[in-house]
N, C-alpha and C positions, 0 to 999 in steps of 0.2 A: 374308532374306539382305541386301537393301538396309541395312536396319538395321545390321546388322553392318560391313558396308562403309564404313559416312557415316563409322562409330566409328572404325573402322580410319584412316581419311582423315586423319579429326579428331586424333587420335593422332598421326599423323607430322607434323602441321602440327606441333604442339606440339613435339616431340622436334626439330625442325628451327627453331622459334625460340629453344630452350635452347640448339643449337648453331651457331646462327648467330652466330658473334663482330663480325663486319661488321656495320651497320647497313644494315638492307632496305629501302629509297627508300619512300614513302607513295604512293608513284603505282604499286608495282608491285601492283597488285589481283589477277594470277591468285594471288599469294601469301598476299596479306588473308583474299581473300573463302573461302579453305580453310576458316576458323576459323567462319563464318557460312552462306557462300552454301547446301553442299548437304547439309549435316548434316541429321538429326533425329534430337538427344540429349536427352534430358531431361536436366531441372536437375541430378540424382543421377549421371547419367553424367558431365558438363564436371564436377563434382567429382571424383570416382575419376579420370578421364582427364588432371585436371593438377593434378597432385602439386603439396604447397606445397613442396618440396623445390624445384623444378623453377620456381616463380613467383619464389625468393626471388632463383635463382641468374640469372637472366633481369634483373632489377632491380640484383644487383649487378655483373653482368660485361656484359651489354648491355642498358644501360640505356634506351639511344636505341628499339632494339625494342620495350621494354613501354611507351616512352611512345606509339609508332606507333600498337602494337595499339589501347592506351585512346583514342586519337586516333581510328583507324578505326570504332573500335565506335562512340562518343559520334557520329561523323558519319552512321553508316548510321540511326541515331536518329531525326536530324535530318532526314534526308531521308523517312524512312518517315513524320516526324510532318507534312510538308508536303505530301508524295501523298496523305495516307491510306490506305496501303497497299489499293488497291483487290485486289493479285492474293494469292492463297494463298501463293507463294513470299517475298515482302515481308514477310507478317505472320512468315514462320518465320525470316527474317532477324532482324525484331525478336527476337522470341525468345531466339532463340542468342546475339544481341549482349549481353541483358539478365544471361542467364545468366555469361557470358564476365566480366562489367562484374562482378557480384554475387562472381563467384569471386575478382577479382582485388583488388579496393578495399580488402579489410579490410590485404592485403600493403601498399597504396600507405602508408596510416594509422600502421601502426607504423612505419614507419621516420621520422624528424620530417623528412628530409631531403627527401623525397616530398610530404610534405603539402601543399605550397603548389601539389603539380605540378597539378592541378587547376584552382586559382583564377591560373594564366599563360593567358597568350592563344594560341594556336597560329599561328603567321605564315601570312598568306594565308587564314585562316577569318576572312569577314567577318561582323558579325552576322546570322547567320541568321535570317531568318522575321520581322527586323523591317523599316521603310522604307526606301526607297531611298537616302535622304539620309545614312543612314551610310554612312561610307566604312572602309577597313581601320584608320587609327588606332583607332574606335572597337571592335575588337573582342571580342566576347562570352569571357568566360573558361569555360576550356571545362568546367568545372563545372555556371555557368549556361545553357549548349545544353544542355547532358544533363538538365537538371531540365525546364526547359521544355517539351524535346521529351518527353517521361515525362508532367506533363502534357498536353499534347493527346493521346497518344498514351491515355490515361487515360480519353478523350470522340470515340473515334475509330470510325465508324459502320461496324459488321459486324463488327469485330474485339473493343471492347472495349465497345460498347455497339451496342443496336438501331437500323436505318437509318430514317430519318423519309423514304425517297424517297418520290418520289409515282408516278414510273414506271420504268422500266429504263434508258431513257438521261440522266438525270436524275443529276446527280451533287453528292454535298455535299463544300463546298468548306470545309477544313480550319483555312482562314483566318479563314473571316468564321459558322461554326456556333458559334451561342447553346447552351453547354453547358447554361447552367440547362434546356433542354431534358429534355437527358441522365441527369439525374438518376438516380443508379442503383437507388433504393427507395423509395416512397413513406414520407411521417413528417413529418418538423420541414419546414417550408413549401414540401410538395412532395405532388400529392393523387395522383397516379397511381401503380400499382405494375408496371413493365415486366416483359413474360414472363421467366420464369426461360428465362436460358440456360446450360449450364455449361459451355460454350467460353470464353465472355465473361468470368463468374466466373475459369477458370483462368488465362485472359490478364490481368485485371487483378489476380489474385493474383500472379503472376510481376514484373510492373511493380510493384507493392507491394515487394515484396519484396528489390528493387532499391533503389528509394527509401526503405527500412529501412536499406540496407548505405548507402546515403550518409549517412543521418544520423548513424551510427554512429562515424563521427571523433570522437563523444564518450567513447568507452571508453577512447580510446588514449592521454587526458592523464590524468594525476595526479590525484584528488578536491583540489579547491579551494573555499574559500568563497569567494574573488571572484565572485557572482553578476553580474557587470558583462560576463564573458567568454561572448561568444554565439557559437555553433554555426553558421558560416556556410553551410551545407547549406540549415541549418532557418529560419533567417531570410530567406534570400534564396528559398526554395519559399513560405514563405507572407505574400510581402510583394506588395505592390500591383503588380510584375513578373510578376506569374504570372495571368494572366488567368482562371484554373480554379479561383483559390481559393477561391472560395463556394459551386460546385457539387461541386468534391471536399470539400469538409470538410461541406456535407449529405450525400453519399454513403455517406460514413464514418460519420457518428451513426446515418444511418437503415438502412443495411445491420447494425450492431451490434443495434440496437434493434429490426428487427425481425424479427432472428435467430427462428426454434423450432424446437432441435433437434428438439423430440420428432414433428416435421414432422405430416404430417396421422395423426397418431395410430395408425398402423399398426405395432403391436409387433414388434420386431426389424428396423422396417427400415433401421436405419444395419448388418445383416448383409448386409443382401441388394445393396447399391448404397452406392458411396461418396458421401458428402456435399460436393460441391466447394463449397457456399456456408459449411462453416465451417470450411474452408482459407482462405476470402476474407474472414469474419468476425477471426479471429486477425489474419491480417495488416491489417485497418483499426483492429484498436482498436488495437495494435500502434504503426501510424503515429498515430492520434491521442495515445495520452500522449506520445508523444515528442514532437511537435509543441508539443503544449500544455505540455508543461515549461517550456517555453520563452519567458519574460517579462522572461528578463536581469535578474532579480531586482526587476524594477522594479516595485514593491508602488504605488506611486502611484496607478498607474492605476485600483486597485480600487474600483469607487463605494462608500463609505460609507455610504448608504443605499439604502431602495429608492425613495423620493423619488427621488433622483437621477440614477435609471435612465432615464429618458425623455428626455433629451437626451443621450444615448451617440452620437448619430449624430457628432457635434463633435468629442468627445475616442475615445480608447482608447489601447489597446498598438497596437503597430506591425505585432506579429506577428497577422495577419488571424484567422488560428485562433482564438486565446485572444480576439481582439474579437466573434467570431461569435460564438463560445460565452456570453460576458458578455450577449448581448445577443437572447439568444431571451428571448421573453417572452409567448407564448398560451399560457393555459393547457394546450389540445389537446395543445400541444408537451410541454408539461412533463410532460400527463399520460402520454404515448406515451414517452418517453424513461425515467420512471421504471417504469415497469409493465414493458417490454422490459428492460432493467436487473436488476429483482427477479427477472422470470422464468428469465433464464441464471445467478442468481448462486442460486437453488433449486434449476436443475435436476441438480446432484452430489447434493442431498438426498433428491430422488424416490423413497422408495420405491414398487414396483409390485408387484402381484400374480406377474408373471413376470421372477424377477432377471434382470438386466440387459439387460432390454427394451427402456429408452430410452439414447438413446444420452448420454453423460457428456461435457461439456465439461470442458476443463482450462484454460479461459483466465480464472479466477475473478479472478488476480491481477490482471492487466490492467481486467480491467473495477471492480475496488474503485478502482483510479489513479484510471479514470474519474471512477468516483461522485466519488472525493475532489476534481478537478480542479473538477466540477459545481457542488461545493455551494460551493468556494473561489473560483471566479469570477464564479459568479452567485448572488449572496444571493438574487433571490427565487427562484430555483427551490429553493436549502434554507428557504425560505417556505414553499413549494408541498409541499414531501416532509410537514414537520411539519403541514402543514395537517390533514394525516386521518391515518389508521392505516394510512396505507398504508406509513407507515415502519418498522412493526414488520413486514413482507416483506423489507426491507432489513436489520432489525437480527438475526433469526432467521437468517440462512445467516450473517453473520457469526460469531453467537454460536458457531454448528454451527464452523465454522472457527477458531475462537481452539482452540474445544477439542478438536477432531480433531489438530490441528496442536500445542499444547501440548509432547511428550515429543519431538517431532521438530527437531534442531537445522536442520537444513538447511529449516525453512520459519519460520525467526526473523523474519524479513524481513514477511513474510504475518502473523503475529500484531502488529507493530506497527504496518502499515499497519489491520487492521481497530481496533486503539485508538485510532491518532490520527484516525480515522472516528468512534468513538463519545465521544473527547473533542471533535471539534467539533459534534456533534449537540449532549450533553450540555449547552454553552453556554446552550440555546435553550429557556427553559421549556417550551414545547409537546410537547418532545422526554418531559422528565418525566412529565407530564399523560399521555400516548400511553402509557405505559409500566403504565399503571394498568386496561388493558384484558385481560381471563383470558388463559391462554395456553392454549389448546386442541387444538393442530396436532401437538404430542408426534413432533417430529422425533426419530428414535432418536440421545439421546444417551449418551454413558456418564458419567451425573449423577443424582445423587440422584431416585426420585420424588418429585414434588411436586403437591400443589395448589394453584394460585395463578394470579397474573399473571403481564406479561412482566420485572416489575421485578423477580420471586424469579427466574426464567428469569437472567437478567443478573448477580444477585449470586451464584447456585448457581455458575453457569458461574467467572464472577470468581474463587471461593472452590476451584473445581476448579484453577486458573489458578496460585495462587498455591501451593496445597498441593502440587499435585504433576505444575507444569511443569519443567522443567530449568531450570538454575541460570541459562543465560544471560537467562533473562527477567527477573531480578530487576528489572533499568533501568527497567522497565514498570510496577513496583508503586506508585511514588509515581500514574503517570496511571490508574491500574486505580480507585484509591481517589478521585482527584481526580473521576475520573467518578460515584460514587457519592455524593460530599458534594453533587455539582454536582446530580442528580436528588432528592436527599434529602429537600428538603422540599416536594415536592409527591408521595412514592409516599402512597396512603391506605390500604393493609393489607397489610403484608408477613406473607407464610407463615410460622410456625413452623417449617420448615425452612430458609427465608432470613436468620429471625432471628439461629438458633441459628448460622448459618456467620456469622454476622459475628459472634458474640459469642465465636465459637472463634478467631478473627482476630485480635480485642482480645488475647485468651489470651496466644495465641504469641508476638503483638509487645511486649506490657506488660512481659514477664518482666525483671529486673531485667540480668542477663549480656546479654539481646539488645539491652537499652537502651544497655547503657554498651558495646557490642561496634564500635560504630563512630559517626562523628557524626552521621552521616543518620538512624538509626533510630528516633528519638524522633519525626519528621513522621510516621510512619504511625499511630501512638498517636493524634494532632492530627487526621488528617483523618477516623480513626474517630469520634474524640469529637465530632467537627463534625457529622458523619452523624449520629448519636445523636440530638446537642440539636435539629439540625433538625427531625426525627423527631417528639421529641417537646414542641416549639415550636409547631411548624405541622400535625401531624397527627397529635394523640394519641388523638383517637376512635377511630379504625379501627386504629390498630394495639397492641392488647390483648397480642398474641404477644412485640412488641418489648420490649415494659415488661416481659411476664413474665420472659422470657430473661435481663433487666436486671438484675431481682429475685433471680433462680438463680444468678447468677454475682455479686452485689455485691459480693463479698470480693475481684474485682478494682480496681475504683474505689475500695476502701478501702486496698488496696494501693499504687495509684497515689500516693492521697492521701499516703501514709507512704514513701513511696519513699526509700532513706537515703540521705543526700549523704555522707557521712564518708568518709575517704580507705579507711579499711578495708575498711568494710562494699562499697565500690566494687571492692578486689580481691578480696574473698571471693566476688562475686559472678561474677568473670570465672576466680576460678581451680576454684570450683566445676564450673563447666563446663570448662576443662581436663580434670579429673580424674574427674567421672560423666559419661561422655555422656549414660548412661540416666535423666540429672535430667528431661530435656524431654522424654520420651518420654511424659510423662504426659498430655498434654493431651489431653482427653476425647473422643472421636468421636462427644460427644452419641447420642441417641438411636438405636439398633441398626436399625431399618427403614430408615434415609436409606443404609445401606452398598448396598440393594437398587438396582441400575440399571435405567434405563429397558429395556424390552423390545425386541429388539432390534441393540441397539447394540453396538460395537466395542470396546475400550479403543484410546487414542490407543497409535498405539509409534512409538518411534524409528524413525529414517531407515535404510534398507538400507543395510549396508555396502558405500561404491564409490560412494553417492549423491555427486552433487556439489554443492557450495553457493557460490556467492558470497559473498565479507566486506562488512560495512558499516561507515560511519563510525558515530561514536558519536552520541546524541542527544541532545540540551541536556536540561538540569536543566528540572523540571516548573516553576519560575519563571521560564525562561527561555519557556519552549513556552507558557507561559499569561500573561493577564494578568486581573487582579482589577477586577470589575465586581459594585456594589452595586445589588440591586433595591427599586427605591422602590415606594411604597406603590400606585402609580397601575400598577407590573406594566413601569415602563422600567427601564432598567440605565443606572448612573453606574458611568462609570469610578473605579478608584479609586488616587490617584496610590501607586506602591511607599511611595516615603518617608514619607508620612503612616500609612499601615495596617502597622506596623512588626510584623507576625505574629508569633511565635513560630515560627509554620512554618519562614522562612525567612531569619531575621536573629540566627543563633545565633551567637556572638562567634567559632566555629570552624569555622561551614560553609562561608565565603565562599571560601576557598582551598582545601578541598576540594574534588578532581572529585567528581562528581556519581556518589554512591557507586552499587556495587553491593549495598549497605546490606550488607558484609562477606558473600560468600558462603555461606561454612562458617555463618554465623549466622543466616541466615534460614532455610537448607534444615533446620537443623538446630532452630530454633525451631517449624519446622512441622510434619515429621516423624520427629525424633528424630533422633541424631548418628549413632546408629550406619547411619544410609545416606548417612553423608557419606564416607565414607572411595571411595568406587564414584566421587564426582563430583569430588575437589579434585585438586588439582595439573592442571588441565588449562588453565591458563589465558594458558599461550602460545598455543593458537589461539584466543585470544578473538574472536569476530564482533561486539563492540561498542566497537574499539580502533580507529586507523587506524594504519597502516602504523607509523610512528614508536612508537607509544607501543606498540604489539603489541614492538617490538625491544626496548623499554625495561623492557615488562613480563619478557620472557624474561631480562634480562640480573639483574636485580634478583633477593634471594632469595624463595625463594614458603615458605621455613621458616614467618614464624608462622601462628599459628592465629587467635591472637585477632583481626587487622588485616590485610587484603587490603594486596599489596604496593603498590599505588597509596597506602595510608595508613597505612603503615608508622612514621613519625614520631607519628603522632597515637594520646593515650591519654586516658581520662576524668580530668577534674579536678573534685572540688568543685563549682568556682565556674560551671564548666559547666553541671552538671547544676542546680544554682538554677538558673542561667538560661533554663532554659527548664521546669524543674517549676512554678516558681510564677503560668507562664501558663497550665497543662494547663483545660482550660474544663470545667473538673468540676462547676460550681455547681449547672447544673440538677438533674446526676443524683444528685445529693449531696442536693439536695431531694426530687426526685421519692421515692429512697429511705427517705428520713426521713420524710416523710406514708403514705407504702404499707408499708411494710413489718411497721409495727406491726397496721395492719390486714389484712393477708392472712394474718399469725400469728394475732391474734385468730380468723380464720372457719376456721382448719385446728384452732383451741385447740377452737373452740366448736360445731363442727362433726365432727371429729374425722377430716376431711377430708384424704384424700392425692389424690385424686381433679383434675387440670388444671381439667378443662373448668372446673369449676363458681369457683376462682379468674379461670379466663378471663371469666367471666360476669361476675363482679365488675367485675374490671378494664376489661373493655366500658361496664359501667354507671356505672363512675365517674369523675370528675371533678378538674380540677387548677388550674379555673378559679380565679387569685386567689393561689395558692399558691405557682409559681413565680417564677421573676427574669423581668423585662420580657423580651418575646423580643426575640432579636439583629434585625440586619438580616443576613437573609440574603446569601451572599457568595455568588457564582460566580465559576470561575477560566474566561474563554474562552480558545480556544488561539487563539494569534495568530502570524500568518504570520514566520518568519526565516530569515535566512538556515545556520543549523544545518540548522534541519528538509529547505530546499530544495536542501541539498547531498546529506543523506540521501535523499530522493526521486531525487534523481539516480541515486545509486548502487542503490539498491532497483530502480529501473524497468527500467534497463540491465543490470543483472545478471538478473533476470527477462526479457527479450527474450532475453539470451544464451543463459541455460540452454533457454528453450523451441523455439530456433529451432536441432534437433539433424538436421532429414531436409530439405535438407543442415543438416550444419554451420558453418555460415556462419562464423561466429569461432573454432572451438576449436581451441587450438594456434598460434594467434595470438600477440601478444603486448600482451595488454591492460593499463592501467596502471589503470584508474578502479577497481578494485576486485580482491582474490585472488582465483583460484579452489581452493578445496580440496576434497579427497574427503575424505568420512566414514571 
């Protein structure tokens, strides 16, 4: 009954500050304290209970009222964070206030007029909680009380952490308690692990959660590449002003890390008893990439080597978060944060004997930010990861993710964050090296069986990716391939069915119509042919399969070689494809056992209809996201300046003003599996998710009539002088050799032999040699991804759009009205 009652209470308070058009003095408390004092609502109740109907009209018609209430609450705060709320009723004040604060804030945000109302001073709040020697000029804005008091409130003994008394009258004083004490988990430079409580857990998941909806004034501007514009939430909680900032942001890595669902191994029991540590989980990794986004673009800061790590104590970022993280360095650490990491980022993988036994996280996305935040801050912990194979625990749920997620548009987002994770692994030889150890763990995929390593694992996956994810992925195929030229010359035996998907690759993208179909498409050709020669430059022993594959399809590279430039033969080839779609449906599905799937497994499908997705900005051109680094003999990388290494890749006399294609939709989907299932996917390209705002209105306004040319390149058609320009750099020579020494003799042992039989051509091709025969090998190129400000406006929008959609019990933001990114339903 009580229950009922507070609601009831709670309720008319509300309904009586919508209608109160008078402004209600700040002193009169029997009327404040309705909203706090004798309630007990949960979070889910003060949601239903106050309609944003009812916040918005409160904000525009009495304003003075909503600024009281946020005045009232942020004070009750302040005061609970300077008693320490010794009594029960105190801590449920905090509470309610937090609650009340969380409901209201995201209203304060959109409106731009409000915005500032936070960072004003409130007349007569002197700064709280610090010396005496401030006086009222100096007062705290009452944004910064509210953080403050959040943290201590955060290290506050019985409520959100365990009491260190030593007797009962014995009291710890708020002011002067060493939170590194506090620590909420043992891990990264903290040895103790405090009794699990799950009051405490719930109390600092609520304050979390609050401190989420502060930092959240980042939704409510416009996506901008000015990375100079900093979030003053987020700067002003983890700056040298917050005295908790080194024990909250170990709290937060070590409660992440050393999360285990699968708790002490007792099947089914996330049925039997709710799990509040990974309600508290979510919301710290939650707060940590938000936090950590946060470097105001200032790339400076990032040590350049790891030499230069030892004197970090000197310099850093400003923001303490991103300097902590830069700056753990025991191994212990590194190894406890990664192992925790792998372990939540498998446990969606888990098959058990008893389906769904263990219990499944969903905060996958969040925790990949992580890793990526990790390996970008701190070079040697992505050191540390490539050190062993510990990083193929990392790259296997990814893989599992690219391709579950594949046919579903509303997790675009999540396949490119796990790329730009394996394009900056990819950078780092060691990454390759690792990638050469069997793959044996046969997570249920829905991919070809194979036997082999994790590098056929990677290219199978890749080759599922491209063949038959939805169109919006195209943007990814230039980094999909970059990754694989970039491992290329160190895999030492790719599978026979690895082979064959990159030779079926070659196929699709060679064909003569997909070349000349838009101006991008001729780099994918380049970064195969690159893969190729690396292959078999630097590792021809062991890979007998690649060569043969090479051999089976030669009439491709002879193709290439003869490729027509005439203005003719260039529309015969485009209007061909006009008129047979059924031309490209030919390309081969090689050998009929690879259609067999793994045991097990699912096919990826689309998103339910009603799903909802956030928009993203668009991502820079793969020469923009990368830069070229030459490896010397000694196994170092030289940079390599653009203007001297004038590629072919990326210095075509017509790339430069083209956006950074979708390499023409209709022409890839339709290169890869036949035209006739394009007609299911075109015309859809007003809601593109890899457009921002402007160019999505510009797309819709334009006609989407041709076929041949995506409206973005509409203007642009093959010429002649084009396609020289870039046929006569195609890096054919090795295989143009390779084939001309091999070919005659593999004909010979099938003449003389009488031979249809693989294996025993494999045998051959194992035992022979090329030593001598080919062109000097190149020096290997790697493209590494390097940090810009494209990519960290994209991260923006990715991470924020992902807190959104995940933070639905309550609904914190939806129906809001947020600006950093759309929301649309599937």
């Amino acid at each position: 009954m009580g229950n009922t009652d507070s609601k009831l209470n709670f309720r008319k308070a509300v309904i009586q500050l919508t209608t109160k058009t008078q402004p209600v003095e700040a002193t009169d408390d029997a009327f404040w304290d309705q909203f706090w004092a004798d309630t007990a609502t949960t979070v889910q109740d003060v949601f239903a209970l106050v309609p944003a109907a009812e916040i918005r009209a409160v904000r525009e018609e009495s304003p003075s009222n909503l600024a009281t209430l946020c005045y009232k609450a942020v004070e009750k705060l302040v005061q609970a964070a300077e008693s320490g709320c010794p009594l029960e009723k105190e801590k449920q004040i905090v509470l309610n206030c937090s609650r009340m604060l969380t409901r209201i804030l995201p209203y304060i945000f959109e409106d731009q007029d409000w915005r500032g109302f936070f960072w004003s001073t409130v007349p007569g709040a002197g700064r709280t909680g610090t010396d005496e020697m401030d006086d009222d000029e100096g007062a705290r804005p009452l944004a910064e009380s509210l953080l403050l008091a959040m943290a201590d409130l955060l290290f506050c003994p019985d409520f959100t952490v365990n009491s260190h008394r030593r007797g009962p009258d014995s009291v710890e004083d708020m002011q002067t308690i060493d939170s590194c004490e506090y620590i909420w988990e043992a891990g990264v430079g903290f040895a103790q692990s405090p009794p699990l409580n799950y009051i405490h857990d719930l109390n600092r998941t609520e304050l979390l959660r609050l401190l989420l909806t502060c930092f959240s004034e980042a939704m409510y501007l416009p996506p901008s590449s000015d990375n100079t514009i900093l979030n003053p939430w987020v700067s002003f909680f983890c700056s040298t002003e917050n005295r908790h900032a080194l024990p909250l942001f170990t709290s937060l890595v070590n409660v992440v890390c050393a999360y285990d669902p699968v708790g002490y191994g007792i099947p089914y029991n996330h049925l039997l008893f709710s799990d509040y540590r990974e309600q508290l989980v979510e919301q710290a990794v939650q707060i940590l990439i938000v936090t950590l986004e946060h470097d105001g673009g200032g790339l400076a800061h990032r040590p350049p080597s790891p030499s230069s790590m030892e004197d970090q104590d000197s310099v850093g970022p400003d923001n303490l978060f991103v300097n902590y993280l830069s700056r753990i360095h025991r191994e212990e650490d590194y190894d406890f944060v990664l192992k925790g990491l792998a372990r939540l980022l498998v446990n969606p993988l888990m098959q058990t004997y008893l389906p769904n036994s263990t219990k499944k996280i969903q905060f996958h996305q969040e925790l990949l930010v992580l890793f990526w935040k990790l390996c970008d801050f701190n070079k040697k912990f992505l050191f540390f990861v490539l050190k062993s194979s510990d990083v193929l625990d990392i790259l296997v749920p990814i893989l599992f993710y690219l391709n579950d997620a594949r046919a579903d548009q509303s997790r675009v987002g999540l396949m490119h964050i796990g790329v730009f994770i394996l394009l900056l692994l990819s950078g780092e030889r060691n990454f390759g090296v690792r990638l050469n150890k069997p793959y044996s763990v046969h997570v249920p995929m829905d991919i070809p069986v194979f036997t082999g390593t994790h590098a056929d694992l990677l290219i199978v996956v890749f080759h599922k990716i491209i063949t038959s994810g939805h169109q919006r992925l195209q943007p990814l195929f230039d980094c999909l391939l970059t990754i694989v030229v970039n491992v290329s010359p160190y895999l030492k035996s790719l599978s026979m069915v690895a082979a064959n998907k990159l030779l079926h690759l070659l196929e699709a993208f060679s064909t003569n119509w997909f070349l000349f179909s838009a101006s991008q498409n001729h780099h994918l050709v380049f970064f195969l042919l690159e893969a190729f020669n690396n292959i078999i430059q630097y590792q021809f022993d062991g890979n007998c399969n690649l060569v043969y594959a090479i051999i089976r399809k030669r009439n491709l590279f002879h193709q290439l070689a003869n490729l027509p430039t005439d203005p003719a033969s260039i529309q015969k080839a485009l209007l061909r494809k006009r008129k047979s779609p059924d031309a490209i449906t030919g390309i081969s599905r090689t050998s009929s056992q690879e259609t067999v799937s793994m045991e097990g497994s699912r096919p990826a499908v689309p998103a339910e209809p009603g799903t909802l997705k956030t928009s993203l900005v668009a991502i820079p051109a793969i020469d923009k996201l990368t830069e070229k680094s030459q490896v010397s003999e000694d196994g170092t990388m030289i940079s390599v300046l653009k203007m001297e290494h004038s590629h072919a890749l990326h210095h075509t006399p017509q790339a430069d003003h083209t956006p950074q294609a979708d390499h023409t939709p209709q022409a890839v989907h339709s290169a890869i599996v036949g035209a006739s299932d394009t007609e299911s996917v075109s015309g859809r390209d007003n809601e593109d998710v890899f457009y921002t705002e402007a160019e999505m209105e510009r797309r819709r306004m334009s006609s989407t009539s041709s076929t041949i040319s995506c409206t973005s390149q509409s203007h642009w058609s093959p010429t002649p002088d084009w396609v020289l320009s870039w046929k006569c750099k195609l890096p054919l020579q090795t295989i143009m050799r390779l084939l001309q020494v091999l070919v005659p003799q593999v004909e010979k042992i099938c003449i003389d032999k009488g031979l249809t039989d693989e294996s025993e051509i494999l045998k051959f091709l194992q035992h022979g040699t090329l030593v001598g025969l080919l062109p000097v090998p190149h020096p290997i190129l790697i493209r590494k991804y390097q940090a810009n400000a494209g990519t960290a406006m994209w991260f923006r929008t990715y991470m924020w759009g992902v807190v959104y959609l995940r933070n639905v019990d309550p609904p914190i933001w939806y129906d809001t009205d947020v600006r950093l990114f759309e929301i649309q339903k599937m």
